[in-house]
LONUZA-340972 format. One record per residue: chain; x, y, z of N, C-alpha, C, O, CB in turn. Coordinates in pm, 1 decimal, always signed. Atoms other than C-alpha are relative to their C-alpha. Glycine has a CB too. Layout:
N
(A; (X; Y; Z); (X; Y; Z); (X; Y; Z); (X; Y; Z); (X; Y; Z))
...
END
This chain:
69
(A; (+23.3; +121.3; -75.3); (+3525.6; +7979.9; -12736.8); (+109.3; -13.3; +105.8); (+223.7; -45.7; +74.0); (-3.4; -124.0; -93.6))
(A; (-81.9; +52.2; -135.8); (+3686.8; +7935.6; -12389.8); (+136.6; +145.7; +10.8); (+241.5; +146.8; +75.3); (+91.2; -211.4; -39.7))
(A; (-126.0; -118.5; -32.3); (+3885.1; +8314.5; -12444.8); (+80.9; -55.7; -89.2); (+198.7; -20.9; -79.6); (+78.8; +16.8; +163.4))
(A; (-86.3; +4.9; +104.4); (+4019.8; +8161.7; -12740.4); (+15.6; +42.6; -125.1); (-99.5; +86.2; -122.5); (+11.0; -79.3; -13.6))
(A; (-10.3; -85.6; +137.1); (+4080.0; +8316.6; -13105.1); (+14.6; -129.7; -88.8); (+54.5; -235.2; -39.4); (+146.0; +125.1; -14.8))
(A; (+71.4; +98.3; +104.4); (+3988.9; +8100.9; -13432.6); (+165.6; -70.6; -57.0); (+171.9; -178.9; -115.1); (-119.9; +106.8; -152.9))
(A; (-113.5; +71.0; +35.5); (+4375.8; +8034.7; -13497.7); (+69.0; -69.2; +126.0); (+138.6; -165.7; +94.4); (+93.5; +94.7; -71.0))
(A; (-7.7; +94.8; -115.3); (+4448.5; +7895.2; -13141.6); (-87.0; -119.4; -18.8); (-59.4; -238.9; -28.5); (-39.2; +68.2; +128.9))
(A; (+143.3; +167.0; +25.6); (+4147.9; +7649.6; -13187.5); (+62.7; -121.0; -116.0); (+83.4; -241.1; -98.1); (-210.0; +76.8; -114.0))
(A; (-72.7; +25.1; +77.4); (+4302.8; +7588.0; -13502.5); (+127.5; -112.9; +7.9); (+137.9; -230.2; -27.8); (+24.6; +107.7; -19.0))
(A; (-114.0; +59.5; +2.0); (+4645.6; +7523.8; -13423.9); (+10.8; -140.9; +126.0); (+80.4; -241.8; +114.4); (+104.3; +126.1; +20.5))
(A; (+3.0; +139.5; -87.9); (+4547.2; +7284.6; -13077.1); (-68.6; -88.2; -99.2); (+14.4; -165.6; -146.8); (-90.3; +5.4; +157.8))
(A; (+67.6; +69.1; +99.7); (+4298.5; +7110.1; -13322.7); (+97.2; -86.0; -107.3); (+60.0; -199.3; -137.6); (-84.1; +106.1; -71.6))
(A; (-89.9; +99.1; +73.1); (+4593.1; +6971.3; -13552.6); (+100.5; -17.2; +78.2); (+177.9; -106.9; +44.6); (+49.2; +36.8; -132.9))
(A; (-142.3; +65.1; -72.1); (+4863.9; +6957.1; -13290.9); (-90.3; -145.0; +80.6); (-29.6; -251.9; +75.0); (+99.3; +146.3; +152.0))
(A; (+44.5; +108.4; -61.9); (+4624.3; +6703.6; -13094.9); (-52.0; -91.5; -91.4); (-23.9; -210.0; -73.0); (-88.0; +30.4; +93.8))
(A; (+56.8; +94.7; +70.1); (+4427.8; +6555.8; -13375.0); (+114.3; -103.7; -99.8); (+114.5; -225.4; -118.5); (-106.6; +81.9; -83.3))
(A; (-46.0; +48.1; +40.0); (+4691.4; +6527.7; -13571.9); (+135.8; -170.8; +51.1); (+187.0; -260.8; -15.6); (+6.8; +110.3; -42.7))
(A; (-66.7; +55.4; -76.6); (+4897.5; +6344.8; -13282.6); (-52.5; -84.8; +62.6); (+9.2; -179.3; +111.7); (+48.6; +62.2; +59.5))
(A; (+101.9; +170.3; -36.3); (+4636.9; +6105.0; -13175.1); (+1.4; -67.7; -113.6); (+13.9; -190.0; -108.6); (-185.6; +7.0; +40.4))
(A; (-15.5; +105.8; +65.7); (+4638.5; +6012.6; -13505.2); (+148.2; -60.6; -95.5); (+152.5; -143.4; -186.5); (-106.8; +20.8; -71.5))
(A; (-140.3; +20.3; -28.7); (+5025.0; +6002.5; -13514.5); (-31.0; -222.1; +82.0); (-38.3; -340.2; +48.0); (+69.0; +180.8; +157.1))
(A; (+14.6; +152.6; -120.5); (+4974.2; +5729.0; -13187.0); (-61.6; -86.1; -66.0); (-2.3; -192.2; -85.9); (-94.1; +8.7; +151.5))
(A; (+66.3; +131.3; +72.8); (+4715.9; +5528.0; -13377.7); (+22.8; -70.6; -110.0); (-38.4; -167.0; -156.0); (-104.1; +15.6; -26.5))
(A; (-35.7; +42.9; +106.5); (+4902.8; +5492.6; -13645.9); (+146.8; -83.1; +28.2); (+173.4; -182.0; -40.0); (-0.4; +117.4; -95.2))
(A; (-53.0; +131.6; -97.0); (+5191.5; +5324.5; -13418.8); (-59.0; -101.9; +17.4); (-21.3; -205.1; -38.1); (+17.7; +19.1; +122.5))
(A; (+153.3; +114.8; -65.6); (+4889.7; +5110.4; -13268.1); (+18.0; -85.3; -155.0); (+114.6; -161.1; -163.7); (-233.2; +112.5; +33.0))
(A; (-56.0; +45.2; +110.2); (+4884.8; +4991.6; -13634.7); (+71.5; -56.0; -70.5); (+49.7; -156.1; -138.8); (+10.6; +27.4; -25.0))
(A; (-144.3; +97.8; +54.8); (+5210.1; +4910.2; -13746.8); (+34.3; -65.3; +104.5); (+148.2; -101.9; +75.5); (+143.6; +78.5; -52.2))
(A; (-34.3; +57.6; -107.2); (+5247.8; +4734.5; -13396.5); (-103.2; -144.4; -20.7); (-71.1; -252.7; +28.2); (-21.8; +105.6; +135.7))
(A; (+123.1; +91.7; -2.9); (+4915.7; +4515.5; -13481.2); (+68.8; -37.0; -131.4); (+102.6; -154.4; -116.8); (-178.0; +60.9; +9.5))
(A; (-54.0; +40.0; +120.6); (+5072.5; +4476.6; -13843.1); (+128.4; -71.6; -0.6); (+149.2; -154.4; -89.3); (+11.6; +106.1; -75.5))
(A; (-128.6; +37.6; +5.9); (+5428.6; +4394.2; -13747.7); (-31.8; -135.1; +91.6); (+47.7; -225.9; +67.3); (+115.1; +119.3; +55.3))
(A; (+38.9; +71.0; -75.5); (+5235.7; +4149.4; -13458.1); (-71.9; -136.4; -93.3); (-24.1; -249.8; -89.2); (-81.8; +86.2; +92.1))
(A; (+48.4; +84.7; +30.0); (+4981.7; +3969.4; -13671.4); (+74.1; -49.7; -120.2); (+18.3; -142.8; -178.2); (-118.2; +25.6; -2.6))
(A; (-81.4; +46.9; +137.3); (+5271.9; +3922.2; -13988.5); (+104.8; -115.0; +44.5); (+169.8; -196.9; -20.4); (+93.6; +140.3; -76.1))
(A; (-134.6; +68.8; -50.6); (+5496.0; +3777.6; -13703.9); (+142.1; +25.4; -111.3); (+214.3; -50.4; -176.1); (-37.6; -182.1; +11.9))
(A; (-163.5; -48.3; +57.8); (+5793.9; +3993.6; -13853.5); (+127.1; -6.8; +84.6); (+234.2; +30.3; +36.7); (+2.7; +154.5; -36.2))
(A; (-92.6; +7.0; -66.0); (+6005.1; +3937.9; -13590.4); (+51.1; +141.4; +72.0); (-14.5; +242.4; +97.4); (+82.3; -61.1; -79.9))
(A; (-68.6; -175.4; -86.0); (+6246.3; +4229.4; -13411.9); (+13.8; +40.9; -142.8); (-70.0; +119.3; -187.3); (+197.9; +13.5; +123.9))
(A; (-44.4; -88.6; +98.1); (+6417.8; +4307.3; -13744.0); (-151.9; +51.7; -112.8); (-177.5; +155.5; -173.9); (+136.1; -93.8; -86.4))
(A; (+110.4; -68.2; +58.5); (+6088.5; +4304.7; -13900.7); (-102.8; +102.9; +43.2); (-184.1; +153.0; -34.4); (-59.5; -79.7; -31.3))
(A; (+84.0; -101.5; -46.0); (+5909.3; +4531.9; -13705.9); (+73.4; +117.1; +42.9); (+19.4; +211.7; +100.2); (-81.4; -46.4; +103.6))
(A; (-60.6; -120.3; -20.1); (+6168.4; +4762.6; -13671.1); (+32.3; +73.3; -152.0); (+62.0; +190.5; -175.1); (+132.1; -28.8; +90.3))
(A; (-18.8; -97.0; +122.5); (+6199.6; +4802.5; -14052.1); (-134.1; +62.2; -40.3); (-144.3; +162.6; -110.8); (+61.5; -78.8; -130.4))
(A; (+137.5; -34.6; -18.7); (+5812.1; +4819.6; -14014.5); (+30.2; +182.8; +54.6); (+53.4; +278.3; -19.5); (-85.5; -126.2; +133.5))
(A; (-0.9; -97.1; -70.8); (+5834.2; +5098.7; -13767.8); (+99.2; +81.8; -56.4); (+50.6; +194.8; -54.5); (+12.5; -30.2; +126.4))
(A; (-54.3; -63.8; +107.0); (+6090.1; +5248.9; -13976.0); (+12.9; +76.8; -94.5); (+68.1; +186.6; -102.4); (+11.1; -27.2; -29.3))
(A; (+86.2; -51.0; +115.1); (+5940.1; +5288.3; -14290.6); (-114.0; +33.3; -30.9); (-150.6; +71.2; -142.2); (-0.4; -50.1; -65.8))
(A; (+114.9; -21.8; +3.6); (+5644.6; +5331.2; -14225.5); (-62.1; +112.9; +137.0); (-176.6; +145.6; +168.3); (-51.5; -141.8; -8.4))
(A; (+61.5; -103.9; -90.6); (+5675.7; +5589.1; -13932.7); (+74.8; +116.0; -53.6); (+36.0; +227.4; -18.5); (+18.3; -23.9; +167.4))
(A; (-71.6; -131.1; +38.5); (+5929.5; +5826.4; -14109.2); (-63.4; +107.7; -77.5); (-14.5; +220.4; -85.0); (+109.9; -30.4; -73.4))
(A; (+76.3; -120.8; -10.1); (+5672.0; +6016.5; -14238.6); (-60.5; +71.8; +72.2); (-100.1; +182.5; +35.9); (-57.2; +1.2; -44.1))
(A; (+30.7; -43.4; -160.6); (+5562.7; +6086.1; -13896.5); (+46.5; +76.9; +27.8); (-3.2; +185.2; +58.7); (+22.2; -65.4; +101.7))
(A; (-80.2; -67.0; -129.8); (+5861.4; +6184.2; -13741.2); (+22.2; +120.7; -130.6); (+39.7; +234.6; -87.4); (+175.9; -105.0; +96.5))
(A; (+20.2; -167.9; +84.0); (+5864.0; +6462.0; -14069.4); (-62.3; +79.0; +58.7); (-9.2; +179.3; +106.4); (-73.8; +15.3; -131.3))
(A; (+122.2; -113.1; -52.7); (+5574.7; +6632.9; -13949.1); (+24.9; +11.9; +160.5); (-13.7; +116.3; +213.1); (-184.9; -64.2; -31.8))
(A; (-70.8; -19.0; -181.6); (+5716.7; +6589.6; -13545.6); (+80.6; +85.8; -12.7); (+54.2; +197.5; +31.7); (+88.7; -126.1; +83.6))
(A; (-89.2; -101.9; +72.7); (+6003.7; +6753.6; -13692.1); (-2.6; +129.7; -40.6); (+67.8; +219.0; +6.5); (+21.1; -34.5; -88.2))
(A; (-0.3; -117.5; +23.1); (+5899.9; +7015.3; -13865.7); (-129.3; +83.2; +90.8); (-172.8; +186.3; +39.5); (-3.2; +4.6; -150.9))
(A; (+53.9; -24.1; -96.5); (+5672.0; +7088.0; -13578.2); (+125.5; +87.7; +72.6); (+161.5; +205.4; +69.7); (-59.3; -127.0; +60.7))
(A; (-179.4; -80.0; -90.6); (+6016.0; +7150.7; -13358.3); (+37.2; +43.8; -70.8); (+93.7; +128.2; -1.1); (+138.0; -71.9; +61.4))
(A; (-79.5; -110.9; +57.5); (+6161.7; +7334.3; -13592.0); (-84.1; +145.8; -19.5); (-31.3; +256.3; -7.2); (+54.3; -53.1; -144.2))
(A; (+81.6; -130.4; -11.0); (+5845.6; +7585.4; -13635.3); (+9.4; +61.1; +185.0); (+6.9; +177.7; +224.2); (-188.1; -47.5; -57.6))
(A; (-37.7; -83.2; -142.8); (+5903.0; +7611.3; -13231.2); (+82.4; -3.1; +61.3); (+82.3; +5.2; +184.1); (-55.3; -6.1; +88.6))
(A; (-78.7; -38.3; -66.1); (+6208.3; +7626.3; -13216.8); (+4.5; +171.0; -67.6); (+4.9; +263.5; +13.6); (+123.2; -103.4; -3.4))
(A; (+4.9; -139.4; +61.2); (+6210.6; +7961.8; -13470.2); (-94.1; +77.3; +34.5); (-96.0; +196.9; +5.3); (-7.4; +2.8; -127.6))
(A; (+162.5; -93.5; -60.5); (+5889.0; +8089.4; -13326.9); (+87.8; +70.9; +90.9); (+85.0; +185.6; +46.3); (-164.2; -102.2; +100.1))
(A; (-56.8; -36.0; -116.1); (+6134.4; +8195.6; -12986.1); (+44.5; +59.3; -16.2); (+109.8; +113.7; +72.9); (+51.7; -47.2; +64.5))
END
């Protein structure tokens, strides 16, 4: 498909899917930290705790490309 091989397809397929649903899951805790009226400190422990499993998988993203080089 498009001169591409089944592990390219693959690997754009979770770097984008997985990263749109990264963003929407911001969108989320932004609508959650909004309609709780948590304030700054509350929506930053929001965004916090509830995105640091995120930035894992961002993470070990950069670290697979930084060792890929």
């Amino acid at each position: 498909m498009f001169g591409l091989s089944e592990e390219q397809i693959a690997q754009l397929g979770l770097t984008v899917g997985v990263g749109g649903f990264i963003l929407y899951m911001f969108f989320i805790i932004f609508q959650l930290a909004r309609e709780s009226k948590a304030g700054k400190f509350g929506t930053f422990m929001l965004f916090l705790v509830l995105g640091f499993g995120m930035l894992g998988f961002i993470a070990k993203n950069i670290l697979v490309w930084l060792l890929h080089i």
